[in-house]
TIFI-384637 format. One record per residue (C-alpha): x, y negated, z negated; residue number from 0; residue in three letters. Coordinates in steps of 0.001 Angstrom, whole numbers, plus 524288, in hexadecimal, padded with zeros to 5 digits. Layout:
<r <X Y Z> NUM "ALA">
...
END
This chain:
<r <80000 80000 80000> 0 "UNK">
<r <804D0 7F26A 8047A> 1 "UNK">
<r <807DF 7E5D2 7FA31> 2 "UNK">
<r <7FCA7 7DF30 7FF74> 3 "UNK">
<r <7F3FC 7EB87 7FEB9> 4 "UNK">
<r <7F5F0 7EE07 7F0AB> 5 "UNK">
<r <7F3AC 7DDBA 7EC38> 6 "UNK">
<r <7E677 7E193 7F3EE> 7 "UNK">
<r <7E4CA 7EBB3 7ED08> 8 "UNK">
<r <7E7CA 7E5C8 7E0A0> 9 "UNK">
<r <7DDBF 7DA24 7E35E> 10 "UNK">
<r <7D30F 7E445 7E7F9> 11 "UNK">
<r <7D659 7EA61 7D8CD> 12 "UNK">
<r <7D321 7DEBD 7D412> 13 "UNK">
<r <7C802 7DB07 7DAA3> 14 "UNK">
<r <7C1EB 7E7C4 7D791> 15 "UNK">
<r <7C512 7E75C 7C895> 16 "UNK">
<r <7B983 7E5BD 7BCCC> 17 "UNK">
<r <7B5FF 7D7F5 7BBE6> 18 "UNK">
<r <7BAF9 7D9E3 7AD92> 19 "UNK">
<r <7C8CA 7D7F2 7B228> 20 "UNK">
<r <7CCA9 7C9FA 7AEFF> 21 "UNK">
<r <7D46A 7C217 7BB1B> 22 "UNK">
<r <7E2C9 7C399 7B8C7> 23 "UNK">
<r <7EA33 7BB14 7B2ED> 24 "UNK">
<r <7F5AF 7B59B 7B8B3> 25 "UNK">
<r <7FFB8 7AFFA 7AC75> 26 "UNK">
<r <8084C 7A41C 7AD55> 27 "UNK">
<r <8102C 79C0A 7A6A6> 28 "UNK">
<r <80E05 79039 7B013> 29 "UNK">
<r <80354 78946 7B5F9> 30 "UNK">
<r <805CE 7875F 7C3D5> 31 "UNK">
<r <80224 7783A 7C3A2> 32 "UNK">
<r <80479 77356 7B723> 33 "UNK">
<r <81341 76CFB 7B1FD> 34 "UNK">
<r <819CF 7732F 7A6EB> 35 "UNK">
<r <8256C 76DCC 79E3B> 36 "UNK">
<r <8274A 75F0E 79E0D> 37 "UNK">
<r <81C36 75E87 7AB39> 38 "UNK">
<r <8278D 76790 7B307> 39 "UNK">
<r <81E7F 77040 7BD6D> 40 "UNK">
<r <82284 77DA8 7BAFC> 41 "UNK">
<r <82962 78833 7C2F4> 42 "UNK">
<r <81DF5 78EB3 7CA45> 43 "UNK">
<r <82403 799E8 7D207> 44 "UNK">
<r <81AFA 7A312 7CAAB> 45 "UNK">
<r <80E95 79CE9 7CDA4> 46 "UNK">
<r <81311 79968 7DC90> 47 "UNK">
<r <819E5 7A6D2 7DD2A> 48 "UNK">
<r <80B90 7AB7C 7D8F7> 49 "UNK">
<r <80526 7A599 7E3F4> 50 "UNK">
<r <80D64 7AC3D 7EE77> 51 "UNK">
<r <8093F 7B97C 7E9E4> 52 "UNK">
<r <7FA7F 7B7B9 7E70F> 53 "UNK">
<r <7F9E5 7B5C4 7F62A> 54 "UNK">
<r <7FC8C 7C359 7F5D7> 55 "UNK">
<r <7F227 7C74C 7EC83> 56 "UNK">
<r <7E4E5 7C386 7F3E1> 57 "UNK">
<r <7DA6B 7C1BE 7E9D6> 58 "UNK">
<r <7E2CE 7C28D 7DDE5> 59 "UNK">
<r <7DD17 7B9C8 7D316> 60 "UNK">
<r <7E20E 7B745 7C450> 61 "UNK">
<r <7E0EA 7AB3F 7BB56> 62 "UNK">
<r <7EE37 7A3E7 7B7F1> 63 "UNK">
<r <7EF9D 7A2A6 7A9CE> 64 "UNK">
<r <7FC06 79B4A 7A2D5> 65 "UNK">
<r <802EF 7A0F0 79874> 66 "UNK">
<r <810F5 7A1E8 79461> 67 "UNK">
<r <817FE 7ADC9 7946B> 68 "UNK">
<r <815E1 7B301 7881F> 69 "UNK">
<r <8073D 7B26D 789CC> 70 "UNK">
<r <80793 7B59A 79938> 71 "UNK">
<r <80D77 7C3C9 79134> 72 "UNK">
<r <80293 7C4A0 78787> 73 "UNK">
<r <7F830 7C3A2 790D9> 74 "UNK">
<r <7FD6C 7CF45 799BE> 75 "UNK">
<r <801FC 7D70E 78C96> 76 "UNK">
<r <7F1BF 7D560 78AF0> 77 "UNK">
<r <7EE92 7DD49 79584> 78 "UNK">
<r <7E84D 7D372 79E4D> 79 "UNK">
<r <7E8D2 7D2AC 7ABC2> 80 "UNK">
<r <7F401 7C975 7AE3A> 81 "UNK">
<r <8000B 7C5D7 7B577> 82 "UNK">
<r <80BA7 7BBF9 7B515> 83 "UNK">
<r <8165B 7B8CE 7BCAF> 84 "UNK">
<r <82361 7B51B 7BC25> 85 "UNK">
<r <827A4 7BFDE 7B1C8> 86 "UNK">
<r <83573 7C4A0 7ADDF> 87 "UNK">
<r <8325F 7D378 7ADC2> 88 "UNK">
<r <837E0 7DCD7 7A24A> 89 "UNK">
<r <8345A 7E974 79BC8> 90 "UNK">
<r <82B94 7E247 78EEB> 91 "UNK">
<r <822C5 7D9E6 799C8> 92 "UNK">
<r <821D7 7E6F0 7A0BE> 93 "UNK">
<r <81C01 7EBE8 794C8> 94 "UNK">
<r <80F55 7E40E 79675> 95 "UNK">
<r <80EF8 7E0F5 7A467> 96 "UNK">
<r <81256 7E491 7B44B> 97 "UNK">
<r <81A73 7DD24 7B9B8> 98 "UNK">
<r <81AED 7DA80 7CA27> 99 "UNK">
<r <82405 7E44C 7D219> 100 "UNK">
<r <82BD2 7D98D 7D64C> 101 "UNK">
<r <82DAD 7CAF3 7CFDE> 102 "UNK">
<r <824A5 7BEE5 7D3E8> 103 "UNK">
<r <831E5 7B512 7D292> 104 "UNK">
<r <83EDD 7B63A 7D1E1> 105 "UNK">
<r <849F3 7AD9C 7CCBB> 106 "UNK">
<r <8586E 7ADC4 7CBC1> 107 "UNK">
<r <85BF6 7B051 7BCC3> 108 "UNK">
<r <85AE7 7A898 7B1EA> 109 "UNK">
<r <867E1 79F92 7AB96> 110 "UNK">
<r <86B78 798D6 79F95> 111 "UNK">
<r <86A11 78A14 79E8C> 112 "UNK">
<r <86FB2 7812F 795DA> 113 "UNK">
<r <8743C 77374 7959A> 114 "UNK">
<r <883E9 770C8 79D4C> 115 "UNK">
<r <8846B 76B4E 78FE2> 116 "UNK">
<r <880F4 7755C 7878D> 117 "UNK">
<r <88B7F 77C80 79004> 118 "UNK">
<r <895F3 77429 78EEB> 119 "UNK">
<r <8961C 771F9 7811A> 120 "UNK">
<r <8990D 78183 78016> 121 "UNK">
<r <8A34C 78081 788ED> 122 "UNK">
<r <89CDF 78906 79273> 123 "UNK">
<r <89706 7810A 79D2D> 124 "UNK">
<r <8A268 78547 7A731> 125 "UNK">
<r <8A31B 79210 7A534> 126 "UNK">
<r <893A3 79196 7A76A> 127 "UNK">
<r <89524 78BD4 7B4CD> 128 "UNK">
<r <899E4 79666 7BA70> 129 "UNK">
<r <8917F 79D86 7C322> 130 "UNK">
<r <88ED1 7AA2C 7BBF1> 131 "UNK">
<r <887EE 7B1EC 7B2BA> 132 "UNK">
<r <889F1 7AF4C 7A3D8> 133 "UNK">
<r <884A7 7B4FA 797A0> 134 "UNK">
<r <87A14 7AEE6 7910F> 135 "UNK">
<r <87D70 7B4CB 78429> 136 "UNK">
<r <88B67 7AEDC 78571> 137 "UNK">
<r <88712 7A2BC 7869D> 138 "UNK">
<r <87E30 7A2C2 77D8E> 139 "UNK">
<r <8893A 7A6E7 774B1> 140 "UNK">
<r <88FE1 79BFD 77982> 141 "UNK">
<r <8863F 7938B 77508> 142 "UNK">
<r <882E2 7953A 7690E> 143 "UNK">
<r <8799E 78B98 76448> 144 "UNK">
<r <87181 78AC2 77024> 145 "UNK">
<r <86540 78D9B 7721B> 146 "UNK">
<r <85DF0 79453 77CC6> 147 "UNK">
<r <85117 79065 7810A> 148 "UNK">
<r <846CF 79C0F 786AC> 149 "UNK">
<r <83AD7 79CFE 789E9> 150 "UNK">
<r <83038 7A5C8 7829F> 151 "UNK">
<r <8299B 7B017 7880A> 152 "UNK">
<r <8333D 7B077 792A6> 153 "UNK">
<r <83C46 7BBA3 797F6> 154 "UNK">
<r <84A42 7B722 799D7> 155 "UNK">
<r <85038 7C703 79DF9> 156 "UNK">
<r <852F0 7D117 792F2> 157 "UNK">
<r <861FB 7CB44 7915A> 158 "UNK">
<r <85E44 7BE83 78F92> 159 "UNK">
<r <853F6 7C153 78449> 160 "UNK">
<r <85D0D 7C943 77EA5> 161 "UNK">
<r <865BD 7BEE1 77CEB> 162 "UNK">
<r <85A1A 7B5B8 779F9> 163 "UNK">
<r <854DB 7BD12 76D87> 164 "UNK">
<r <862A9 7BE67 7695E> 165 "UNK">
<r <8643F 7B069 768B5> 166 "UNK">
<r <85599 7AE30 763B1> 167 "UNK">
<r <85A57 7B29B 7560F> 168 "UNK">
<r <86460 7A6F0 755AF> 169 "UNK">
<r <85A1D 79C38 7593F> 170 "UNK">
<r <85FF2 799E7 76706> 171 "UNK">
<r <854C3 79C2A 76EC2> 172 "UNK">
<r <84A06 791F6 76FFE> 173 "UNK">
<r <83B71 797FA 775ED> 174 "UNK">
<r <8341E 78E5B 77B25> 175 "UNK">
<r <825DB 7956B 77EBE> 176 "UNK">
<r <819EB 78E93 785A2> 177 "UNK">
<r <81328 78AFE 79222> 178 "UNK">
<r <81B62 78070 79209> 179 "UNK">
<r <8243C 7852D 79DB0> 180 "UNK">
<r <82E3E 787BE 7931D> 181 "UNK">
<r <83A1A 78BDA 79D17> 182 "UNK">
<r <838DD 77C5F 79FA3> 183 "UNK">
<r <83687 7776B 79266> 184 "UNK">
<r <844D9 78162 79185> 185 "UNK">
<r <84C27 779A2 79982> 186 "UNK">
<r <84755 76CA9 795E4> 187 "UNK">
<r <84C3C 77201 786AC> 188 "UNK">
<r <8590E 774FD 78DFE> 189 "UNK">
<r <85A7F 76810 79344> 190 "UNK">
<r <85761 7623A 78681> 191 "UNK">
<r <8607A 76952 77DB8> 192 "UNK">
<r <857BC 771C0 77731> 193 "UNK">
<r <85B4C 77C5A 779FE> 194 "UNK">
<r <8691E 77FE8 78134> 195 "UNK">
<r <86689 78A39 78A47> 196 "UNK">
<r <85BAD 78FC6 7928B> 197 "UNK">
<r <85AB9 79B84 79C8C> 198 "UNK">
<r <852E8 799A4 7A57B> 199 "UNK">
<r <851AA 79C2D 7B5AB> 200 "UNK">
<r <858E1 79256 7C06F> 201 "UNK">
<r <84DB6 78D33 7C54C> 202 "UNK">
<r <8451A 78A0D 7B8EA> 203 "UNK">
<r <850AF 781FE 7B525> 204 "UNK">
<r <85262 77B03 7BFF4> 205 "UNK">
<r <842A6 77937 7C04E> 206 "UNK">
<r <83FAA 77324 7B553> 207 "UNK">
<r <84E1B 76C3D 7B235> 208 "UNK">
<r <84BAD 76441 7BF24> 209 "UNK">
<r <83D4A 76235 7BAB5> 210 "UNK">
<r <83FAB 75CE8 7AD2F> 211 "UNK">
<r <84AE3 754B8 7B0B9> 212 "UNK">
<r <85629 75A56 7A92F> 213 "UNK">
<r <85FCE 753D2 7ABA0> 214 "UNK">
<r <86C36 75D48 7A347> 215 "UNK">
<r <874F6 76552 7A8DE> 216 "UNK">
<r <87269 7745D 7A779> 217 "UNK">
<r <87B9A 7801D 7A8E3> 218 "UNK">
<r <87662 78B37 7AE96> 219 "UNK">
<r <87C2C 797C8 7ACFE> 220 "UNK">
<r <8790C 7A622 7B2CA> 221 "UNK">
<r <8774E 7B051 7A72A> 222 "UNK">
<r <87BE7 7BE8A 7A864> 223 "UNK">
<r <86FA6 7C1D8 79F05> 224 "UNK">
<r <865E2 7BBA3 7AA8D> 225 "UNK">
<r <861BC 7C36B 7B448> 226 "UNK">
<r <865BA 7C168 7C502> 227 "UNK">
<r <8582F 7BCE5 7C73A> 228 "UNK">
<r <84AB1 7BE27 7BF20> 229 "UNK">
<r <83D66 7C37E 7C572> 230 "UNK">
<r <83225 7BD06 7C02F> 231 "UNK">
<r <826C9 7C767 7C07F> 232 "UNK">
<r <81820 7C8F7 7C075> 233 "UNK">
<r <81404 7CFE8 7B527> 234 "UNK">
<r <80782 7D531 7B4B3> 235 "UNK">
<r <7FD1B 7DA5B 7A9E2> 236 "UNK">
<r <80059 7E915 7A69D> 237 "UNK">
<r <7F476 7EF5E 7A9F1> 238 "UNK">
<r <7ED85 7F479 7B5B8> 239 "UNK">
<r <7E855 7E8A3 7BB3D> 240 "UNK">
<r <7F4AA 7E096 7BA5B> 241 "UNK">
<r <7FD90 7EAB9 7BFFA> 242 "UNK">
<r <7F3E0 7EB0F 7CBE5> 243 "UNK">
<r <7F53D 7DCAB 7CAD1> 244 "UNK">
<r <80479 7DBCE 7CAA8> 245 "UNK">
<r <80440 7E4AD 7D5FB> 246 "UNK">
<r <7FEBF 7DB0D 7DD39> 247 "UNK">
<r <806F9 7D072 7D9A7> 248 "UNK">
<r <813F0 7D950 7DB9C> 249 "UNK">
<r <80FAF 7DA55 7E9E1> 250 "UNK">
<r <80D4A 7CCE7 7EAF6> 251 "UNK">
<r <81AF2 7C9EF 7E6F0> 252 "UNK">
<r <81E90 7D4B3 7EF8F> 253 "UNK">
<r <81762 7CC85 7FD40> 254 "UNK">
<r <8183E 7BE28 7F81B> 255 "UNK">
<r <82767 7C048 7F4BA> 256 "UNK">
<r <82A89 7C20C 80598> 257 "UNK">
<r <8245E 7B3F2 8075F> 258 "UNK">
<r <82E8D 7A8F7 80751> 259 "UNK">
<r <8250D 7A0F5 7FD84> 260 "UNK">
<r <825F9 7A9EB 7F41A> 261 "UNK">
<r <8359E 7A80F 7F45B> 262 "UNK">
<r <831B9 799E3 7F4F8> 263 "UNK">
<r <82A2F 79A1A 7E983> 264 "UNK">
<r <837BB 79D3B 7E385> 265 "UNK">
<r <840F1 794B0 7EA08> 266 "UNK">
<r <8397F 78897 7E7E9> 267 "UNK">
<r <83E62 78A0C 7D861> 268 "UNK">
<r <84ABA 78BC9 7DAD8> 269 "UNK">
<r <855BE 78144 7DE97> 270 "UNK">
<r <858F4 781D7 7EC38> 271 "UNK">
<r <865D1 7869D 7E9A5> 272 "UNK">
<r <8616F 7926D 7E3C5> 273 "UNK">
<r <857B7 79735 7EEDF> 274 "UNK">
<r <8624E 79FF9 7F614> 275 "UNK">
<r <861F8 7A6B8 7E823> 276 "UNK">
<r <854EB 7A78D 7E5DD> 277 "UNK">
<r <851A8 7ACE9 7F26D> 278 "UNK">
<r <85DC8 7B6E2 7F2A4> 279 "UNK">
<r <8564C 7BBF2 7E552> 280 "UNK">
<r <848DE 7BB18 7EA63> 281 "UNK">
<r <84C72 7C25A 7F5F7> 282 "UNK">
<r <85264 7CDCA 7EE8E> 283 "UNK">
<r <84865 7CF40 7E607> 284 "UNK">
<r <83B73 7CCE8 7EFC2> 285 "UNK">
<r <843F0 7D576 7FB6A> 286 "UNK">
<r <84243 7C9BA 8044D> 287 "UNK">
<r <84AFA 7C1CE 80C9F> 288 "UNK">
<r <84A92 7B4A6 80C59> 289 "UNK">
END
């Protein structure tokens, strides 16, 4: 049976189902037209990412609710017919939910931020400059007093945690929670001083650092505990109807991933000098050749 046979399929399903079966809900973090931190517009490659493949899922229908992570994971833990997008994918979400064969988005991995300051006072900025991997936990040894801001209910890769609930027993880690669009709120507490370092993903920083006018210097360094790239999955409610559901929206990603927009959707947060990247990634992952 072909992708688009199954999504029909899948549709028919629904359309046949007991009228007791709410609309699915689809879970997100943003809303598409509002501003977020400081009036910054968000980063919407989920929702426009979305878009692409419900034009391969004729007659799909669900109701967009917002919620942050941490409730976006109580809501499928309940057993309700739900999916979101945009998911790092490990064994404890796999627990309560699918997730899609094949991730919605992909991005090059994440790196640690701090201030050139913060670096140079610890007599490490030019040994930081140099373009390759370093440890995370060495620097952090290296820096003693600092702090690292994360954000709850988020999934920063099992090394990373590791290192981040180590640290959480010396009160250097800072959680800031919310529907706030905390990865910007992050970097605006980076910018400030408040906290000294941040991991986060190349093009979230250079998002929101152009939109809130910072004007400091930051290092950016690649971490050995950071993975090549990250896949951000749909994850889907783990019952019957949602794996039917998620089957639909893993062939979607499947047709709408061979249409240039799709790669578009991708590019256009990225810095230009980072597209031959980004596409080199995309096109390994997707098995396309653009």
């Amino acid at each position: 049976m072909t992708n688009t046979s199954l999504a029909a399929l899948f549709i028919l399903t629904i359309a046949v189902m007991p009228h007791s079966v709410a609309k699915p809900l689809w879970l997100t973090d943003m809303d598409q037209s509002a501003l977020v931190h400081k009036s910054v517009p968000g980063i919407d490659i989920n929702a426009a990412t979305r878009q692409l493949l419900l034009e391969h899922m004729p007659g799909h229908q669900d109701s967009i609710t917002i919620v942050n992570n941490e409730r976006a994971f109580q809501i499928l833990k309940a057993d309700t017919l739900a999916c979101t997008g945009n998911k790092v994918r490990n064994a404890d979400r796999e627990s309560f939910a699918y997730f899609s064969d094949v991730p919605q988005l992909i991005f090059p991995g994440m790196r640690l931020y701090m201030l050139k300051g913060t670096a140079e006072n610890a007599g490490i900025a030019a040994e930081l400059q140099h373009d390759k991997r370093h440890s995370f936990a060495e620097i952090s040894t290296r820096l003693p007093r600092s702090r690292i801001g994360v954000v709850g209910g988020r999934n920063y890769g099992e090394p990373l945690q590791a290192i981040f609930d180590q640290l959480a027993g010396r009160n250097r880690i800072y959680t800031r929670t919310g529907n706030d669009m905390s990865a910007a709120a992050m970097l605006d507490m980076l910018a400030n001083g408040r906290v000294e370092l941040v991991v986060e993903y190349p093009n979230v920083v250079q998002h929101y650092s152009e939109a809130l006018n910072h004007a400091v210097e930051l290092v950016s360094v690649e971490i050995s505990e950071a993975a090549e790239y990250t896949g951000g999955y749909i994850m889907c409610s783990k019952n019957e109807q949602g794996k039917m559901l998620l089957q639909a929206y893993s062939n979607a990603i499947q047709l709408a991933s061979k249409d240039k927009r799709y790669l578009q959707a991708h590019l256009r947060w990225f810095d230009a000098s980072s597209h031959h990247k980004v596409t080199a990634l995309y096109n390994k992952i997707y098995n396309t050749t653009f």
